[in-house]
Jmol script that loads the backbone (N, CA, C; Angstrom):
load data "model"
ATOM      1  N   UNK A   1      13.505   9.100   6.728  1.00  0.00           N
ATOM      2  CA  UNK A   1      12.577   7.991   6.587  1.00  0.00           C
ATOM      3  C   UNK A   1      13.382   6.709   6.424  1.00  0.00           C
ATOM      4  N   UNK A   2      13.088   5.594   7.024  1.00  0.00           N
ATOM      5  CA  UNK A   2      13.378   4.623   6.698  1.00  0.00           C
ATOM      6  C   UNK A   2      12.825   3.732   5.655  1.00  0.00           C
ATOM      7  N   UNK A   3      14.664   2.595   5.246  1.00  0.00           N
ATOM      8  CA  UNK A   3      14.178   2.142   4.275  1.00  0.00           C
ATOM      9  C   UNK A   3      12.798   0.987   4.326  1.00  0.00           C
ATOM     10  N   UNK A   4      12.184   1.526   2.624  1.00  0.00           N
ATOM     11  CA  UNK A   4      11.116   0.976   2.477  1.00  0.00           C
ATOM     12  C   UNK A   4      11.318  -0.204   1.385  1.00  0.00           C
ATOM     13  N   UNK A   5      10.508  -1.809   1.154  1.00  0.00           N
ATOM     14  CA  UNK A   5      10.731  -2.251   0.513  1.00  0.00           C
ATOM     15  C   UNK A   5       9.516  -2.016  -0.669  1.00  0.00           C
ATOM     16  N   UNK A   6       9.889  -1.236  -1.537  1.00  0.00           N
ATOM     17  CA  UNK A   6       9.116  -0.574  -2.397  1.00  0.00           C
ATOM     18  C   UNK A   6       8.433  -1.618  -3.737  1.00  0.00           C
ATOM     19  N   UNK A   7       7.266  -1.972  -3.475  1.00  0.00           N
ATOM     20  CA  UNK A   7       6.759  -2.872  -4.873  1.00  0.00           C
ATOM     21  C   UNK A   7       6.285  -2.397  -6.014  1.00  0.00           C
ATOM     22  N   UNK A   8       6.038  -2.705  -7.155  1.00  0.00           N
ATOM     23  CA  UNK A   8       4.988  -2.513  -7.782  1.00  0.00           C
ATOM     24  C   UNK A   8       4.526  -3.261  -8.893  1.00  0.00           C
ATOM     25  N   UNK A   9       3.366  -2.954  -9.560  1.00  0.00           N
ATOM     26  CA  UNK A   9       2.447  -4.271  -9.796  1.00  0.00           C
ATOM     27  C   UNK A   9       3.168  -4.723 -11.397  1.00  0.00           C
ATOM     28  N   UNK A  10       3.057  -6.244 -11.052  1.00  0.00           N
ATOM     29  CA  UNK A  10       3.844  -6.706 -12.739  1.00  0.00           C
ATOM     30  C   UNK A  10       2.891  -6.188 -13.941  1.00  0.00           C
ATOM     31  N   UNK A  11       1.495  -5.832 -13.725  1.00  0.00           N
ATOM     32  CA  UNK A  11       1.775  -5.300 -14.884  1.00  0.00           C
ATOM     33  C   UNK A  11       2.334  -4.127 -15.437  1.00  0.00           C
ATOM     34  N   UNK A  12       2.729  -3.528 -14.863  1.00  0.00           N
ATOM     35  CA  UNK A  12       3.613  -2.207 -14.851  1.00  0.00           C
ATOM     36  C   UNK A  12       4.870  -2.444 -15.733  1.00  0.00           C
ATOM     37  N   UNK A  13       5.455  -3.852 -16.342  1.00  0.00           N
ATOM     38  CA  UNK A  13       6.648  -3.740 -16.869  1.00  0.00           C
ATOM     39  C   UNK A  13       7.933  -3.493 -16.391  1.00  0.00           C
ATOM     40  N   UNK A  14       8.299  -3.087 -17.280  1.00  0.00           N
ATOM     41  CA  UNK A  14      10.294  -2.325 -17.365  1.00  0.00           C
ATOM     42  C   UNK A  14      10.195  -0.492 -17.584  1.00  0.00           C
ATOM     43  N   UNK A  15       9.056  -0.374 -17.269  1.00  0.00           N
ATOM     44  CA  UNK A  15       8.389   1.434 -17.485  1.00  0.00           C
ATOM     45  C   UNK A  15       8.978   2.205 -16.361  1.00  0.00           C
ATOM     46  N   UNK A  16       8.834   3.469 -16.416  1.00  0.00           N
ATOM     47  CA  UNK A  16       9.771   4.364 -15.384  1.00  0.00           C
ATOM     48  C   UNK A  16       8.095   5.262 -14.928  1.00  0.00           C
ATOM     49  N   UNK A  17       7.096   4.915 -15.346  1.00  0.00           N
ATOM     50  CA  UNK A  17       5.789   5.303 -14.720  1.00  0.00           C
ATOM     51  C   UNK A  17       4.562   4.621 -14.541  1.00  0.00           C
ATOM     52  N   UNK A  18       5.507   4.178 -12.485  1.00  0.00           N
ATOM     53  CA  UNK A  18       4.638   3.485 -12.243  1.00  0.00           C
ATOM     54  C   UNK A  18       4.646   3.993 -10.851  1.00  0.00           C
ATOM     55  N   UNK A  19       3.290   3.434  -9.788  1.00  0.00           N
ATOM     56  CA  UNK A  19       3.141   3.651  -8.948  1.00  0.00           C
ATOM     57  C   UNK A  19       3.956   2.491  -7.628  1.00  0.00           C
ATOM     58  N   UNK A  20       4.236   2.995  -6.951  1.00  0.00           N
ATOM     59  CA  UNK A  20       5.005   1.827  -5.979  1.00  0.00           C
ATOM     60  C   UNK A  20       4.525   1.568  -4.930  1.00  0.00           C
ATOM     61  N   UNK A  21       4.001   0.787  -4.213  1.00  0.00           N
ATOM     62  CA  UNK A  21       3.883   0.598  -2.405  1.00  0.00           C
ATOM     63  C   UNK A  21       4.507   0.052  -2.028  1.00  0.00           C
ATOM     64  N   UNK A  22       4.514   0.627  -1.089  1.00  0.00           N
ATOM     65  CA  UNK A  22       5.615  -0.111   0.381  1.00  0.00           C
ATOM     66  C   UNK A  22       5.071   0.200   1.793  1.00  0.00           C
ATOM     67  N   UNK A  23       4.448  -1.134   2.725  1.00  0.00           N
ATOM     68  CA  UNK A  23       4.334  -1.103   3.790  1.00  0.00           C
ATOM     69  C   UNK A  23       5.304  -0.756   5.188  1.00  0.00           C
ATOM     70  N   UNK A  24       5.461   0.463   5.692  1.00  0.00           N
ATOM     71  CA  UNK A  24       6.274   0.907   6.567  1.00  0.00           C
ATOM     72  C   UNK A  24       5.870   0.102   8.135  1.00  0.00           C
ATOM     73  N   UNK A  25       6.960  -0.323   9.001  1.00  0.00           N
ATOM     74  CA  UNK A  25       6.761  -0.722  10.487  1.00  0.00           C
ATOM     75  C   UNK A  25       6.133  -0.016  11.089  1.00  0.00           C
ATOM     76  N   UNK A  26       5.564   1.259  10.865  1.00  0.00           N
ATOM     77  CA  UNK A  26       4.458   1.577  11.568  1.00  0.00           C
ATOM     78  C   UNK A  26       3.057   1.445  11.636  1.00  0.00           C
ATOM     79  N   UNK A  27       3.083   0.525  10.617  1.00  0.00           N
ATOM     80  CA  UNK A  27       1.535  -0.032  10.432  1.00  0.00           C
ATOM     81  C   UNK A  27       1.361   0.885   8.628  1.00  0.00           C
ATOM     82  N   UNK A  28       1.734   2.054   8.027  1.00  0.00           N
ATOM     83  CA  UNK A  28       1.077   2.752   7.239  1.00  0.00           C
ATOM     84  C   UNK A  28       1.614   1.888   6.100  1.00  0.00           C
ATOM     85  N   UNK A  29       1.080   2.440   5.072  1.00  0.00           N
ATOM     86  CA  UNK A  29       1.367   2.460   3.555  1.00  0.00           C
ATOM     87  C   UNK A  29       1.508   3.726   2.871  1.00  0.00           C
ATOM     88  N   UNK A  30       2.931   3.579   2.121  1.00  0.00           N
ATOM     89  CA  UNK A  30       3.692   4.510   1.662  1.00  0.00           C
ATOM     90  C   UNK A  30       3.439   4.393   0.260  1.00  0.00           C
ATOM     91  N   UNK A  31       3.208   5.435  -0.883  1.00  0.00           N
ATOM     92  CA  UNK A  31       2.896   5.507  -2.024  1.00  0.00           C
ATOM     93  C   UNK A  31       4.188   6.604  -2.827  1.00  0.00           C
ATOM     94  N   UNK A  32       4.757   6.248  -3.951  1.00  0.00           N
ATOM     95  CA  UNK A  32       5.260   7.166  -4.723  1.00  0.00           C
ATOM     96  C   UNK A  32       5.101   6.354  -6.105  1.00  0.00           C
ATOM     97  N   UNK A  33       5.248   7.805  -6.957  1.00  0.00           N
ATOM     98  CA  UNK A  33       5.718   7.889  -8.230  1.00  0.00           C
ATOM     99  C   UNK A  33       6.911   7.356  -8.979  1.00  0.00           C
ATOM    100  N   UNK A  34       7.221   6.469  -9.480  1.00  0.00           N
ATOM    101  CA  UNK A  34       8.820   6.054  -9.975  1.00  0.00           C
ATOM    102  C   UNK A  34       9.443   6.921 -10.546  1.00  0.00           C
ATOM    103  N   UNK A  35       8.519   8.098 -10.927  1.00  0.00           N
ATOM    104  CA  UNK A  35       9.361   9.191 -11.520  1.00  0.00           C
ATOM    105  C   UNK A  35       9.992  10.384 -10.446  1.00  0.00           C
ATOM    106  N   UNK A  36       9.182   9.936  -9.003  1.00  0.00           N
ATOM    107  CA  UNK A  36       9.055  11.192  -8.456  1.00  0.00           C
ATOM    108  C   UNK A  36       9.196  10.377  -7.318  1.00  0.00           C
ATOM    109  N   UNK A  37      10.662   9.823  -6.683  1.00  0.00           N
ATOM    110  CA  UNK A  37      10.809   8.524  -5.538  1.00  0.00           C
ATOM    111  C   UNK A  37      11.201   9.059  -4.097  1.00  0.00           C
ATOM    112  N   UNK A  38      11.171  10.620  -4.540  1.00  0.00           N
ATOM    113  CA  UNK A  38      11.601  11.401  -3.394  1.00  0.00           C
ATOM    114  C   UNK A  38      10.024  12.138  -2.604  1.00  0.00           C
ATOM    115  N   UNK A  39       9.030  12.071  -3.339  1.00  0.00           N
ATOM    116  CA  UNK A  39       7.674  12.822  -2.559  1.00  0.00           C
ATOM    117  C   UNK A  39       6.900  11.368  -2.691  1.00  0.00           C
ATOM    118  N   UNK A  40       6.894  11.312  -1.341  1.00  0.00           N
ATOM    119  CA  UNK A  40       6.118   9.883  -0.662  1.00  0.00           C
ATOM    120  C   UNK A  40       4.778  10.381   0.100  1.00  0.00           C
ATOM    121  N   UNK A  41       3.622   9.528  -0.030  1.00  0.00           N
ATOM    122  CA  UNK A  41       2.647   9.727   0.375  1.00  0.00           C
ATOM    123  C   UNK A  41       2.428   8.548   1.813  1.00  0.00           C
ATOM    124  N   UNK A  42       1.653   9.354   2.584  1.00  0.00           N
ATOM    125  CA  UNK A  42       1.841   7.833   3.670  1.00  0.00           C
ATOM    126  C   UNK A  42       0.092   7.802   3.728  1.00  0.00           C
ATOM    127  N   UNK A  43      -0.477   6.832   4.310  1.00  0.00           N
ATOM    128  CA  UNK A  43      -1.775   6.611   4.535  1.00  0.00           C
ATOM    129  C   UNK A  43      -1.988   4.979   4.989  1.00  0.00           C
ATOM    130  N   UNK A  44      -3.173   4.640   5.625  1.00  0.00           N
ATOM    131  CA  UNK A  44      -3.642   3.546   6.267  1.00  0.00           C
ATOM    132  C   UNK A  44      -3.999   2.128   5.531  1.00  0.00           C
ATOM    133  N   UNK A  45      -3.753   1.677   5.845  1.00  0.00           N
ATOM    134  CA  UNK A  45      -4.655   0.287   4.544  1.00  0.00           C
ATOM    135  C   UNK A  45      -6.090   0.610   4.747  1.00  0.00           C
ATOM    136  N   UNK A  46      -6.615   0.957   5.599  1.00  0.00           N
ATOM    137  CA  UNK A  46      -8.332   1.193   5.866  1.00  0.00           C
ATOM    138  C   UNK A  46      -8.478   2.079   4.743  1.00  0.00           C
ATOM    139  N   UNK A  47      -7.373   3.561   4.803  1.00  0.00           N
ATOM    140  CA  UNK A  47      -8.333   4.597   3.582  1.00  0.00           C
ATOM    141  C   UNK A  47      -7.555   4.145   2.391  1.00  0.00           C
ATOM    142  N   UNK A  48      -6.612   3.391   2.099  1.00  0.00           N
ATOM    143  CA  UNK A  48      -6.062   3.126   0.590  1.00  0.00           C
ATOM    144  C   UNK A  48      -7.006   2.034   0.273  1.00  0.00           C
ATOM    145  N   UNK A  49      -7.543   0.982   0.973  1.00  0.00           N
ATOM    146  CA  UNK A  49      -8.705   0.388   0.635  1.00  0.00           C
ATOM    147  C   UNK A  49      -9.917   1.343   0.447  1.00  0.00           C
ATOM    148  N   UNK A  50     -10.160   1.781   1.103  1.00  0.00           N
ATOM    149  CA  UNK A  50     -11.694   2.753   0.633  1.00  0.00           C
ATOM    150  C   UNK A  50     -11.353   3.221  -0.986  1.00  0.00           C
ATOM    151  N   UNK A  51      -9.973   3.934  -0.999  1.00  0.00           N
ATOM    152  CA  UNK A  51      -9.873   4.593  -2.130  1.00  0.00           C
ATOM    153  C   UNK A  51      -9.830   4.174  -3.382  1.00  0.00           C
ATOM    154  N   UNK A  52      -9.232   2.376  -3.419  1.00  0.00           N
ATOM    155  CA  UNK A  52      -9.343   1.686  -4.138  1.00  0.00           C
ATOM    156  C   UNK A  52     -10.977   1.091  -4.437  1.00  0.00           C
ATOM    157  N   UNK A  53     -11.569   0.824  -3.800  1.00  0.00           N
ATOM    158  CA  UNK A  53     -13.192   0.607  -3.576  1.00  0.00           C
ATOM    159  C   UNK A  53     -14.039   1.529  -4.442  1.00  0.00           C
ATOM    160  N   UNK A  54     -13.370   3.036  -3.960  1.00  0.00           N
ATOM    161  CA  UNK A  54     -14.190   3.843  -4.978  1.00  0.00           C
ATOM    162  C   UNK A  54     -13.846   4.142  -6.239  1.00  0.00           C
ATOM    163  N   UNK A  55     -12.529   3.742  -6.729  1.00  0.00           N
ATOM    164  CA  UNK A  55     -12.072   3.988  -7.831  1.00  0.00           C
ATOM    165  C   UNK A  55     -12.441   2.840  -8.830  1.00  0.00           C
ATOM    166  N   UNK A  56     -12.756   1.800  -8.131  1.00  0.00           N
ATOM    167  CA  UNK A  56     -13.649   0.866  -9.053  1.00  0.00           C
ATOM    168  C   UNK A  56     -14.905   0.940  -9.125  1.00  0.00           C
ATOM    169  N   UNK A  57     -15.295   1.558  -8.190  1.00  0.00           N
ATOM    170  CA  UNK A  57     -16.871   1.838  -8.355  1.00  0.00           C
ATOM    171  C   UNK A  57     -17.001   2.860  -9.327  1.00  0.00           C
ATOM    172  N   UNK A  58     -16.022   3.389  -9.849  1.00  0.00           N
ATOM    173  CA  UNK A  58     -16.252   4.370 -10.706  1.00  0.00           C
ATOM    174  C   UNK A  58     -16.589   6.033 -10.141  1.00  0.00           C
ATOM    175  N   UNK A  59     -16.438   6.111  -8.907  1.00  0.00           N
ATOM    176  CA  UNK A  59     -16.153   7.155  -8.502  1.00  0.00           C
ATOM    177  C   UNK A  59     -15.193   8.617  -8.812  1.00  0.00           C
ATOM    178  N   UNK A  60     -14.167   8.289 -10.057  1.00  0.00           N
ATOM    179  CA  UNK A  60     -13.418   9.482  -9.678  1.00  0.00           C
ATOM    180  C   UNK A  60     -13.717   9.600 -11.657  1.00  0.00           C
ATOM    181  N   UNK A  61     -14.472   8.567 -12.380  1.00  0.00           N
ATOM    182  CA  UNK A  61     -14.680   8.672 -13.723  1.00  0.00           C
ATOM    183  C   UNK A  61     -14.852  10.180 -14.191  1.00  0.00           C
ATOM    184  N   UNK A  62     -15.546  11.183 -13.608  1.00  0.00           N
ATOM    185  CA  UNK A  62     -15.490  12.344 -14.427  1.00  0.00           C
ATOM    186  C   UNK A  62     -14.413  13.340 -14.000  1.00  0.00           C
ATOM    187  N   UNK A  63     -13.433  12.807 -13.346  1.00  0.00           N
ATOM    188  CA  UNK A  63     -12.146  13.371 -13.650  1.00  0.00           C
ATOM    189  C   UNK A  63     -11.157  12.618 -14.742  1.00  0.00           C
ATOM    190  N   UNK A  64     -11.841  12.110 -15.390  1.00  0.00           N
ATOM    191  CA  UNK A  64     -10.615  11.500 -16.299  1.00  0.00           C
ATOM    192  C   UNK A  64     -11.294  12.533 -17.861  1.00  0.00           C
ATOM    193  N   UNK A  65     -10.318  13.447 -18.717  1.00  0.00           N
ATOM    194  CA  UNK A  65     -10.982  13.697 -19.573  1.00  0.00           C
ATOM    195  C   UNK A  65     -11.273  13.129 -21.161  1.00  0.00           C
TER     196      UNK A  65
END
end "model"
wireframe off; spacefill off
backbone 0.3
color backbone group
């Protein structure tokens, strides 16, 4: 894989658990764990927007216990 310029959000701090994105030249968006920088997730801005959409809508609330 090529290199990615990996962000993540200021409020996240100086913490070692946080989530990162990084937009790849193929159009996708790449997701990892700061703990875990080696298993990368890839996906579209169309469904990481949906997913964000529903996670404020409160969609994934009764998985949190």
């Amino acid at each position: 894989m090529s290199t990615c310029d990996w962000r993540k959000s200021s409020f996240s701090g100086e913490g070692n658990n946080c989530l990162n994105l990084a937009s790849a030249a193929d159009g996708t968006i790449r997701l990892r764990e700061s703990e875990a920088p080696d298993t990368v997730l890839t996906t579209t801005p169309a469904r990481l927007g949906d997913f964000i959409r529903a996670a404020k809508a409160g969609e994934f609330d009764h998985l949190n216990p």
